[in-house]
C-alpha positions as CSV (number, residue, x, y, z in Angstrom):
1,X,-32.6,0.2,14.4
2,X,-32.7,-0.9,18.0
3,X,-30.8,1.0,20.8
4,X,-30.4,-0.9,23.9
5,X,-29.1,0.4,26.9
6,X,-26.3,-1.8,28.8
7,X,-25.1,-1.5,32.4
8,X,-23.0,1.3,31.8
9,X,-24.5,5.4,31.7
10,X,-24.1,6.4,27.6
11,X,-22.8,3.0,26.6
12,X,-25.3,0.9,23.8
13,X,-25.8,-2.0,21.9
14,X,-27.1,-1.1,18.4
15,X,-29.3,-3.9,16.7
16,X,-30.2,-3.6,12.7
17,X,-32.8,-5.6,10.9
18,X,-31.2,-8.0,8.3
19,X,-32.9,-8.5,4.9
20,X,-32.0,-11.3,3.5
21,X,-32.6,-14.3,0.5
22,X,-31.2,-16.8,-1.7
23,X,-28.6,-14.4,-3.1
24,X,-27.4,-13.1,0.7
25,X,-28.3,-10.4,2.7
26,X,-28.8,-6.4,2.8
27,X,-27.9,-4.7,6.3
28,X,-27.7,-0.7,7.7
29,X,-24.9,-0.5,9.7
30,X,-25.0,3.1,10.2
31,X,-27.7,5.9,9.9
32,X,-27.0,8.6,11.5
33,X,-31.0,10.0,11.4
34,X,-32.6,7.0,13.1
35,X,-30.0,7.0,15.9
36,X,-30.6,10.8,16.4
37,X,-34.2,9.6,16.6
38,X,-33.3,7.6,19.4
39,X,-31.3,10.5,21.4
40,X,-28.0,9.1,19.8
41,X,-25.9,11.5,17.9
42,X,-22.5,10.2,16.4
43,X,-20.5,12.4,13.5
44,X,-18.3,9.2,12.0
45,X,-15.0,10.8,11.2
46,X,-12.9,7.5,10.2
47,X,-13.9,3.8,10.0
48,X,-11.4,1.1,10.6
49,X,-11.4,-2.3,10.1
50,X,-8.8,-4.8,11.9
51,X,-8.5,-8.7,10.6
52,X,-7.2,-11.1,13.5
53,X,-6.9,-15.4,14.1
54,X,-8.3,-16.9,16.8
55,X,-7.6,-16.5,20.3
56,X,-5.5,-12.7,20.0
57,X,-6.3,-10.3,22.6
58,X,-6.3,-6.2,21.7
59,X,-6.8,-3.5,24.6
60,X,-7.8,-2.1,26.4
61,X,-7.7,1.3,24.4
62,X,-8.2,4.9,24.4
63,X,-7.5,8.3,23.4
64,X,-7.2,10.9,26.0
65,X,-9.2,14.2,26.0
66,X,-9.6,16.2,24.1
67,X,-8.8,13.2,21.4
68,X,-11.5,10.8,23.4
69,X,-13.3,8.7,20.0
70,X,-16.7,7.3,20.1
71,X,-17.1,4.1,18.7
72,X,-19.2,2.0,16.9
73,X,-17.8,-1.0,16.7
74,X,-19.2,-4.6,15.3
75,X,-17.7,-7.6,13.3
76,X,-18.0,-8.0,9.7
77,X,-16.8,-12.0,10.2
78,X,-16.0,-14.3,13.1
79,X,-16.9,-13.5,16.5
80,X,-15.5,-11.8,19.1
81,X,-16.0,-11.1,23.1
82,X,-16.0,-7.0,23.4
83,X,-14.9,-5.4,26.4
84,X,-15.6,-1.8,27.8
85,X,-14.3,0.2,30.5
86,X,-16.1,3.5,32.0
87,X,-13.2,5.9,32.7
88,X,-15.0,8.8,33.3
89,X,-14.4,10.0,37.1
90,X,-17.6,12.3,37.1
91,X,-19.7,8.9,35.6
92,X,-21.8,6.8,37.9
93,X,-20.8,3.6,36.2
94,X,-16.8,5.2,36.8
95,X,-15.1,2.2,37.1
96,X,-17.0,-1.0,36.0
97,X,-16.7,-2.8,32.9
98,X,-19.3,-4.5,30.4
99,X,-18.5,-6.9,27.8
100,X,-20.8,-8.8,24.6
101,X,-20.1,-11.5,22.5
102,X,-20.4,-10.3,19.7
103,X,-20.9,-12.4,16.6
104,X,-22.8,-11.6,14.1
105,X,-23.1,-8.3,11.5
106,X,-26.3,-7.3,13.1
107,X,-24.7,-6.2,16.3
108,X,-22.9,-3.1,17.2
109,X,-22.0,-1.6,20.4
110,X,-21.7,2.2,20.9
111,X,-19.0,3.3,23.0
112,X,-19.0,6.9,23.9
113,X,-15.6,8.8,24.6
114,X,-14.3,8.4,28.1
115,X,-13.9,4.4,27.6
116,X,-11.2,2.0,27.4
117,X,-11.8,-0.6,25.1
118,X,-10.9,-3.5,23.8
119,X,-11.6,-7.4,22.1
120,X,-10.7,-10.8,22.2
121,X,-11.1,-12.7,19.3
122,X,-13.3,-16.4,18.9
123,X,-13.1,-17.0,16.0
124,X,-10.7,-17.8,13.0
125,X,-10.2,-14.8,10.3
126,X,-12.3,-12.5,12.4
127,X,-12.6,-8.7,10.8
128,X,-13.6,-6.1,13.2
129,X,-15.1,-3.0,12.3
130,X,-15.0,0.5,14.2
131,X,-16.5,4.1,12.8
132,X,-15.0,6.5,15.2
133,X,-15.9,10.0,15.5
134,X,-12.8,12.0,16.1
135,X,-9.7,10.9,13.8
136,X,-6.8,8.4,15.3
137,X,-4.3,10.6,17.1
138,X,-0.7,8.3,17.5
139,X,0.8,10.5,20.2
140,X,-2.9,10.6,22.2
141,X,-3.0,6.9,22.6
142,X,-3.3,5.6,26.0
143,X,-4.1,1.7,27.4
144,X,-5.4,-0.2,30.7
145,X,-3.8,-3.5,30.9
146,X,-6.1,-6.3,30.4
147,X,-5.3,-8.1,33.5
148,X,-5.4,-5.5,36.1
149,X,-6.7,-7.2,39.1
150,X,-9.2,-4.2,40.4
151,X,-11.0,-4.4,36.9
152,X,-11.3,-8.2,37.4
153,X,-12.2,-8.5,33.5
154,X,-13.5,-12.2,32.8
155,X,-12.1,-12.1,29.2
156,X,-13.4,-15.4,28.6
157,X,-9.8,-17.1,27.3
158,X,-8.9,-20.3,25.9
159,X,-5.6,-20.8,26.8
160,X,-3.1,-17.9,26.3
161,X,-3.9,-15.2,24.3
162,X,-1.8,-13.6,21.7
163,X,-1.4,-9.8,22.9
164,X,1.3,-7.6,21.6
165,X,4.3,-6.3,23.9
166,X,2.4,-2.9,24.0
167,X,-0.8,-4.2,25.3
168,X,1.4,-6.5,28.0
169,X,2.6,-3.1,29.4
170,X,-0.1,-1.1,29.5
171,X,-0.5,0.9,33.0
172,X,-3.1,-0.3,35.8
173,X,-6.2,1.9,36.0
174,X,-4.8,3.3,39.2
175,X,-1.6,5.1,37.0
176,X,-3.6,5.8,34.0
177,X,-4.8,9.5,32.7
178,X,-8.6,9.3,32.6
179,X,-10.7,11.5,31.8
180,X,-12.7,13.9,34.4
């Protein structure tokens, strides 16, 4: 397992190594010992898997303290661009966004509590995988609108995106609850 820092502080991509043949492939998606080998620690609590057409846009999403989730979040088909969003006032990176394409099984990205998150899908039939490590809490739930203008967030879109009414009326960074 590879563990590769991005632009944002405690923010990582996760690559596996793929064995594969004539009959298909074998990947480790998750092992908890080799990431604590790399200074990663992550307890999953609840894995989640989302299926979604082309072109549909979900986030940016969170769960305010003390129901923050990390995430490690990848696709098990079809291709999405990933989108993360340091929340965390006392962070360096507070603020600033990152996104990956991601697009194949091999690639995860770990994102640590304190981040808004969210996708946009690429591909047709797309299934999105996340292993969280505190469990979904409904009433908890928070969101950053995708479109705020101070985040700037090149989503990468072809045309317009299919987004639910929530997601459309999500606060602006500016009025949302971060975390400290």
């Amino acid at each position: 397992m590879e563990v590769i820092e991005t632009p944002l502080k405690d923010c990582f991509i996760i690559k596996t190594r793929v064995y594969g043949d004539e009959r298909g492939f074998f990947l480790e998606s998750f092992n908890q010992k080799a990431l604590g080998e790399k200074g990663v620690h992550f307890d999953v609590k609840q894995i989640n898997f989302a299926k979604s057409e082309k072109n549909v846009l979900r986030g940016l999403h969170y769960q305010k303290a003390p129901f923050g989730q990390t995430k490690l979040v990848g696709v098990i088909s079809g291709a999405v661009r990933d989108v993360v969003v340091d929340i965390r006032k006392s962070s360096p990176t507070f603020g600033k966004h990152f996104n990956i394409e991601i697009d194949s099984q091999d690639t995860f990205l770990l994102i640590p509590k304190g981040f808004a998150h969210g996708y946009y899908t690429l591909a047709d039939e797309t299934i999105f995988y996340y292993a969280v490590d505190n469990f979904y809490s409904p009433e908890n739930e928070r969101g950053i609108v995708y479109n705020d203008p101070v985040l700037n967030i090149d989503w990468g879109l072809k045309g317009t995106p299919k987004i639910s009414i929530k997601d459309q009326h999500q606060s602006l960074m500016s009025q949302a609850e971060l975390f400290d």
